[in-house]
N, C-alpha and C positions, 0 to 999 in steps of 0.2 A: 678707591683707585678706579681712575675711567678704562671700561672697556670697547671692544668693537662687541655689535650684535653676534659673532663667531663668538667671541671668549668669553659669551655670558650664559649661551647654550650649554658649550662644549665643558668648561667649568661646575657646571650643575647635573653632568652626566656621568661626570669620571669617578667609578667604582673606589679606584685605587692608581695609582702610578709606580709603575717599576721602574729602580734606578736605573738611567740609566739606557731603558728600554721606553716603550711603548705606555700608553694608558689603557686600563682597565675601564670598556668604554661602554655604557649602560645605553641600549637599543628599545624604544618607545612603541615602535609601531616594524614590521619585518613581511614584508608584500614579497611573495613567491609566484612562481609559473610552470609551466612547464617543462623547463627548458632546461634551469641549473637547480632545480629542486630532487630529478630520480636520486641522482649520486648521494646528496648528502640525508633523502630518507637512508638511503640503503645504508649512509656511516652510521645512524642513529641504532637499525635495526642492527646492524654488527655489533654495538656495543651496548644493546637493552637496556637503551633510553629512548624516556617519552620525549616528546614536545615539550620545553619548560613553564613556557607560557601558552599555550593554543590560540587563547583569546587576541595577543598579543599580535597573531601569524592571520596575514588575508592569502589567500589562494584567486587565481584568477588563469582560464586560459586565454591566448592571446597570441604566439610568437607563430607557432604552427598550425592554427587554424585554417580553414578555408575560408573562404568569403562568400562565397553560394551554398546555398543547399548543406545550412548547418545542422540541418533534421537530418540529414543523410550519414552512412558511417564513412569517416575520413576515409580518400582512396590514397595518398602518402603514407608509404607502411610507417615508416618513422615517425610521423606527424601520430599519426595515429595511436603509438604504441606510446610515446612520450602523453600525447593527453590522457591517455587510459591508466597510463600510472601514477598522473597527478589524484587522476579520479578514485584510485584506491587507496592512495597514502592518506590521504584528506583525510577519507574515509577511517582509516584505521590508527591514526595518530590526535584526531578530532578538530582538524584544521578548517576552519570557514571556507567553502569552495564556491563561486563563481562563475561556475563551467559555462559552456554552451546550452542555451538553451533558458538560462537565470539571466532575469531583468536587470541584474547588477554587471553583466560579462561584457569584459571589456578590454582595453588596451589595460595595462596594469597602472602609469602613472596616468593613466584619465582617469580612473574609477576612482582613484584615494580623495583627488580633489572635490568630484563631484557629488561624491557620497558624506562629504563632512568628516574623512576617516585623516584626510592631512587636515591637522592642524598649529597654529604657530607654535615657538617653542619645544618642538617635538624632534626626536631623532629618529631615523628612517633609514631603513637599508633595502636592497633587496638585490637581486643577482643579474643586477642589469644596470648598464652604466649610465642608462639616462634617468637613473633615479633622482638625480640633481632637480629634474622639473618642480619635487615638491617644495625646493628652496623658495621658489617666489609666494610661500606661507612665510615665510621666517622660522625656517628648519633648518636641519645640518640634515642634510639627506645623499647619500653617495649610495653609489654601488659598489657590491662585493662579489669575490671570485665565488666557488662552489663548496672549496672547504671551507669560508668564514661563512658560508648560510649552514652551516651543518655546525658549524660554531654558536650560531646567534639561535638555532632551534635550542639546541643542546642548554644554552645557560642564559637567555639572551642580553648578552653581552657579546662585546667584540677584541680583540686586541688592535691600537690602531696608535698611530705617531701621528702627533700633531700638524696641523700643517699650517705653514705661515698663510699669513692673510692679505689680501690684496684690494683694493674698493677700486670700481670702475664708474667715473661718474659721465652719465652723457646729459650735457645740459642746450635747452632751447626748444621749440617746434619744428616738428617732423616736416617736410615736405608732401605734396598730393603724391600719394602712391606710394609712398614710404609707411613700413607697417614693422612691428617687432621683429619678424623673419630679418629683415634687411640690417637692422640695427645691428643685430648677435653677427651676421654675415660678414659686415663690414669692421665689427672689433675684431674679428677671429683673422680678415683677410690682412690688420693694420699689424697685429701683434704676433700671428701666426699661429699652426695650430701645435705648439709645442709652448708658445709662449705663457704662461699661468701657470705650466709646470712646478709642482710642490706647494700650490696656492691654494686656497678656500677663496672666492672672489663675493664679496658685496656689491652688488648693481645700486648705484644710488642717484641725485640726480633730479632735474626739476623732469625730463623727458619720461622717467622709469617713473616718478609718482603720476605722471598725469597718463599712464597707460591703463586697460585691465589688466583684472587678474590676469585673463587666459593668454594674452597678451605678453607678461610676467612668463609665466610660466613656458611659453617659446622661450625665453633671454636664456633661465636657467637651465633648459632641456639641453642648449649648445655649449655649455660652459666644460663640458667634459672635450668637446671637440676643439679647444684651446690648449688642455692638458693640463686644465683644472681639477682637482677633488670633486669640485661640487660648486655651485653657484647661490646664492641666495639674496633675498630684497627683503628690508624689515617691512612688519605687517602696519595696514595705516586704517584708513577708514572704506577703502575703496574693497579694502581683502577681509573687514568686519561684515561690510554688505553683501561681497559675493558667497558669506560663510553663512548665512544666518538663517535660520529653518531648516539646514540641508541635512540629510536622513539621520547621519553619525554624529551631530552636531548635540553640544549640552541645550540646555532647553533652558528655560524659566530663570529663577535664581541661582543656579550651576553655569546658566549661559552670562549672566550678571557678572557672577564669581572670577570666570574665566576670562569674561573681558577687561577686566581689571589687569588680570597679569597679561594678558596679552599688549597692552598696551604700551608695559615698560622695556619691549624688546625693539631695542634700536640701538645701534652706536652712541656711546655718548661724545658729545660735541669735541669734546678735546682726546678722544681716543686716538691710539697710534695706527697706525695698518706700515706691515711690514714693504708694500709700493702700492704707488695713488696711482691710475690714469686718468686723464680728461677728455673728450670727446666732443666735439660741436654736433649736434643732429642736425643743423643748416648743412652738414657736409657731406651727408648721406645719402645715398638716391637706391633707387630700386637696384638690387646686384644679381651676379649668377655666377656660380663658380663653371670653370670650366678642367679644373685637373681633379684628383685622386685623392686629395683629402680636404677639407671643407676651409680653411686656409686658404685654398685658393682660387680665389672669389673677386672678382669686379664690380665694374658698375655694370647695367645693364648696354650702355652704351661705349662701353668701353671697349680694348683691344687686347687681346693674350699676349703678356707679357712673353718676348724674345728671347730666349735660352745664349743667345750669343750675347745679350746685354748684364747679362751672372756673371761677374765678379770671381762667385766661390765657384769653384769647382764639382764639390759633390753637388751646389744646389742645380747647379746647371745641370749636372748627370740625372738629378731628379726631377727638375722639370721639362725635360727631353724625353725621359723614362714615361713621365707622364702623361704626354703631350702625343705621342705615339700610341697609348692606350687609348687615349680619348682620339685619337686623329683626327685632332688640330694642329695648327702650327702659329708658332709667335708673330704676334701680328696682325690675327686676323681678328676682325669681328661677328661677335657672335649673332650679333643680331641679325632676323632675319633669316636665321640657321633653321633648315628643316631639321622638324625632332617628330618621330615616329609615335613617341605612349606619352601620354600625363599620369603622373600620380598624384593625387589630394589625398594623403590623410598619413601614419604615424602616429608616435605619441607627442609630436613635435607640434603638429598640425593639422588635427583632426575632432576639435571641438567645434561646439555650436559657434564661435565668431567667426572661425574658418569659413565654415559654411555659407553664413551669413555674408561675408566678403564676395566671394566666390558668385553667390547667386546675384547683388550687386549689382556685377560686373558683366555674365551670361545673359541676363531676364530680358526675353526678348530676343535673342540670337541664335545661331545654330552651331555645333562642335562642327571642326574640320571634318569629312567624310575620311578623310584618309587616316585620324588619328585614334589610336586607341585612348582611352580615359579610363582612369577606376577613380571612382569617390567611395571612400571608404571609412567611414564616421567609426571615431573611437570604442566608441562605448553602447551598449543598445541602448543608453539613457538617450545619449546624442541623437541617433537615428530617432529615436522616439519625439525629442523633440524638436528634428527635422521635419517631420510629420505633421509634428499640430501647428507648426507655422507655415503649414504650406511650401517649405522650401523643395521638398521632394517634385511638387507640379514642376518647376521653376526647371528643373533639374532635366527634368523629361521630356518638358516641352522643348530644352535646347539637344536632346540627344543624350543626356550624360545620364550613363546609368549608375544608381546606388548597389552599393557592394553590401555586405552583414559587417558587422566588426570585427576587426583583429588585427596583427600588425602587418600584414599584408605585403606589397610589393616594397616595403622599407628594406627588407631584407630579404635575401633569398631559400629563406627555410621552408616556405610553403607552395601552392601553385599560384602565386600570384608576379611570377618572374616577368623580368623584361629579356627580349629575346638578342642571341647576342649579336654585338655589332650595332644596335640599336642604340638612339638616345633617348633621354626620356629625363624631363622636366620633370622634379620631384620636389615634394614639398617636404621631404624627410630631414634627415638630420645627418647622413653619411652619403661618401660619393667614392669608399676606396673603392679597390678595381673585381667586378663580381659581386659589390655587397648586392646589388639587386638581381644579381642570377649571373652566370659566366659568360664574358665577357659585353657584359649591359655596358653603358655610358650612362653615368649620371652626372644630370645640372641641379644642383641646389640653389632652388629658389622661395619666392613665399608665396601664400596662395592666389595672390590678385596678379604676380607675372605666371604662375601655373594656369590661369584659368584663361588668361588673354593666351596663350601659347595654344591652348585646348582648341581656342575659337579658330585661332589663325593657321595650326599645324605649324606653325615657328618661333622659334624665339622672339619674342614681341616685348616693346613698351608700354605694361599696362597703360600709362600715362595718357597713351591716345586715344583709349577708349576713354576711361575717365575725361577727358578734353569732349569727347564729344557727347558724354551726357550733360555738360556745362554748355555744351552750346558754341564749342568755342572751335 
């Protein structure tokens, strides 16, 4: 019987299935933090149970972190007291940790990939909803609340309902200045960010094979921001390349072994998906959203849509609601638009390509005086090998300082806030109202229109800088 990639995973995971109910759903790999880990050590300890697996469990900080002076003790009391208890559970349940200060510490879905710890085939959870990034391995990888990590330590296993599947194909070449940011941007702003709701979605596609990984792994990182499960792209030759030597990675004749099964996961050709979409990538242009959920999203040159031109009702009520927070008004365009802070980095986008675009685009230039900047590299693999390729010079010579890693101004749990009333060009993955501190303004964008905004202090068309390293 032909399957999609989803129902050949998820099929080879399931414990057991309850009539009726839920599947009894076998968990591969279970990446923890800081953040949604105190609560369910302390259910474990309530009820004098170990860890079932340990090996199975990565530990990483990352959500509350600082970003300077991470040899110093956190001055966030909370921040502080949430890492210090990641730091003793580890400790005393025998959890692999990652802390501050370890070569491996990092944003939590940057290290899994980078360290060879995602790989295809595999089930993945962790207590964070952008755990979908490691879909672009050919995983079933979602997130979970705080009582299913105290679930998945406990037995690791999960209780979980199937979910219909959906394949999203975008087929063609990309335009100049069009990058995977923009791609996920533009599905989320066509279908909305409710639309995938009860979905698993498959990325497929002549545009999604001829990307990178890290590339991939942007699409997936947004698929939760649709109102997807989880996202994922079957693994090919381009995600055998970016795997191979990497630290967690099978070696020798285990690596032979493995690539053999790896190879057989992909949709088969006549499999069903519960709805198809199609996408032209000739129809994409660089975007930026300008309201409260990432849904709502334009082209870069485009105009905010008019709340008087809604139809519905409640949508009007909500994009009025919106539009008032972010204070815009329908109609206008954004380009151009003074923005006060840049953020580069996330788990969305904050790997070595990021960077690599970024400096691209700066090399040679100066950051607006009047704009704040953080570049903020995922992982200290990342930062590290920011370093040996020179991109740090590149960085410094335009003004733009390097931050330490962690998830930084993506959200506002640490001191890495946008100050309110402010806007600020983000290359993160959310834009409700506060995620970057109370009442911040966030534009989600990708990181070649973040880093022309950097240069210019406004909302900018990368394109015209790209036009003039061309010559043109």
């Amino acid at each position: 019987m032909s399957k999609t990639l989803f129902e050949k995973i998820w099929d080879k995971h399931v414990v057991t299935s309850i009539p009726d109910g839920p599947d009894v759903f076998y968990i591969d790999k279970h990446f923890i933090h800081e953040v949604t880990s105190p609560q369910a050590f302390a259910g474990l300890e309530r009820r004098g149970l170990p860890v079932f697996h340990p090996q199975k469990t990565i530990a990483t900080t990352d959500h509350n972190v600082p970003t300077i002076h991470q040899e110093l003790p956190i001055r966030e009391e909370l921040s502080r007291r949430q890492v210090q208890k990641l730091n003793e559970n580890c400790a005393k349940f025998g959890v692999e940790l990652y802390g501050l200060g370890h070569p491996f510490q990092g944003i939590v879905h940057i290290i899994g990939p980078e360290l060879g710890i995602t790989q295809p085939g595999m089930t993945i959870v962790c207590g964070d909803s952008h755990t979908s990034t490691h879909g672009a391995f050919g995983t079933i990888a979602f997130g979970i609340g705080t009582s299913e990590v105290e679930m998945v330590m406990a037995t690791q296993c999960i209780l979980q309902n199937r979910p219909k599947v959906m394949r999203i194909n975008i087929e063609g070449a990309l335009h100049k200045g069009v990058v995977s940011k923009d791609i996920i941007l533009h599905i989320i702003s066509q279908i909305s960010a409710s639309g995938a709701t009860g979905y698993f979605v498959e990325y497929a596609g002549s545009t999604i094979r001829g990307l990178s990984i890290e590339a991939r792994m942007t699409i997936c990182n947004m698929s939760i921001e649709m109102g997807a499960r989880g996202g994922m792209i079957a693994p090919d030759e381009t995600t055998f390349s970016y795997m191979h030597d990497r630290h967690f990675m099978p070696k020798g004749a285990e690596w032979d072994k493995k690539l053999m099964e790896w190879k057989k996961l992909y949709s088969d050709p006549d499999a069903v998906f519960d709805k198809e979409i199609t996408f032209d990538a000739a129809a994409i242009e660089p975007m930026i959203t300008y309201g409260t959920n990432p849904g709502m999203g334009i082209r870069i040159t485009g105009v905010v849509p008019n709340p008087e031109n809604e139809t519905d009702e409640s949508e009007r009520n909500n994009l009025n609601k919106s539009l008032k927070y972010m204070g815009l008004e329908g109609g206008q365009r954004l380009l151009g638009m003074k923005v006060q802070n840049v953020f580069i980095g996330s788990c969305t986008n904050s790997r070595i390509e990021d960077f690599r675009l970024i400096a691209s685009v700066i090399k040679g230039k100066k950051k607006d005086p009047d704009t704040r900047v953080l570049i903020v590299p995922g992982s200290q693999q990342v930062a590290a090998q920011i370093r040996a390729e020179g991109l740090d010079k590149v960085f410094e010579e335009s003004g733009f300082a390097i931050r330490q890693p962690g998830c930084s101004a993506c959200l506002g749990m640490n001191e890495d806030k946008v100050p309110p009333g402010e806007y600020c060009i983000s290359t993160s993955n959310r834009n409700f109202e506060g995620r970057q501190g109370p009442g911040a303004r966030t534009l989600l964008a990708s990181p070649l229109t973040a880093a022309a905004a950097a240069l210019t202090g406004k909302v900018t068309d990368v394109r015209s800088f790209l036009d003039e390293q061309n010559g043109n």
